[in-house]
C-alpha positions, 0 to 999 in steps of 0.5 A: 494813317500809320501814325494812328495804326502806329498809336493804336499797337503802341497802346495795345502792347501798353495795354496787354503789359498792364493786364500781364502785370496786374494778372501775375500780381493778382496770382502772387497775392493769392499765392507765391506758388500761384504767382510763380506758376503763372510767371513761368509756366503759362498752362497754370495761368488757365487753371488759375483764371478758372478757379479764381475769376472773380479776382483774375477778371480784369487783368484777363479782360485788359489782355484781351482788349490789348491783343484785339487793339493790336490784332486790328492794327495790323489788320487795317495795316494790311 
């Protein structure tokens, strides 16, 4: 049972790295000030989910996937 739990955060960090990665690559195409902002300001990635949705939906989704497969491993770790 610890070597799936263990498999299940490892995918989940590969998965949440994926969608970040894509997600600031999303806002450098848009912008380097948009890029940079998200890279290093984290507030500015909200901002730039809201305005640019279309584009940004995906990676944000990834994200989300990712911290609820690693937020269920812990959980059944429990």
């Amino acid at each position: 049972m610890l070597d799936i739990l263990l498999y299940l955060v490892n995918i989940g960090y590969g998965v949440t790295l994926a969608g970040v990665i894509i997600f600031v690559a999303t806002a450098f195409r848009q912008s380097i000030l948009w890029g940079l902002g998200c890279l290093f300001f984290p507030p500015i990635a909200i901002i730039f989910l809201y305005i640019y949705w279309q584009e940004a939906k995906i990676p944000f989704f990834m994200w989300l996937v990712g911290i609820g497969l690693i937020l269920i491993s812990i959980i059944l770790g429990s």
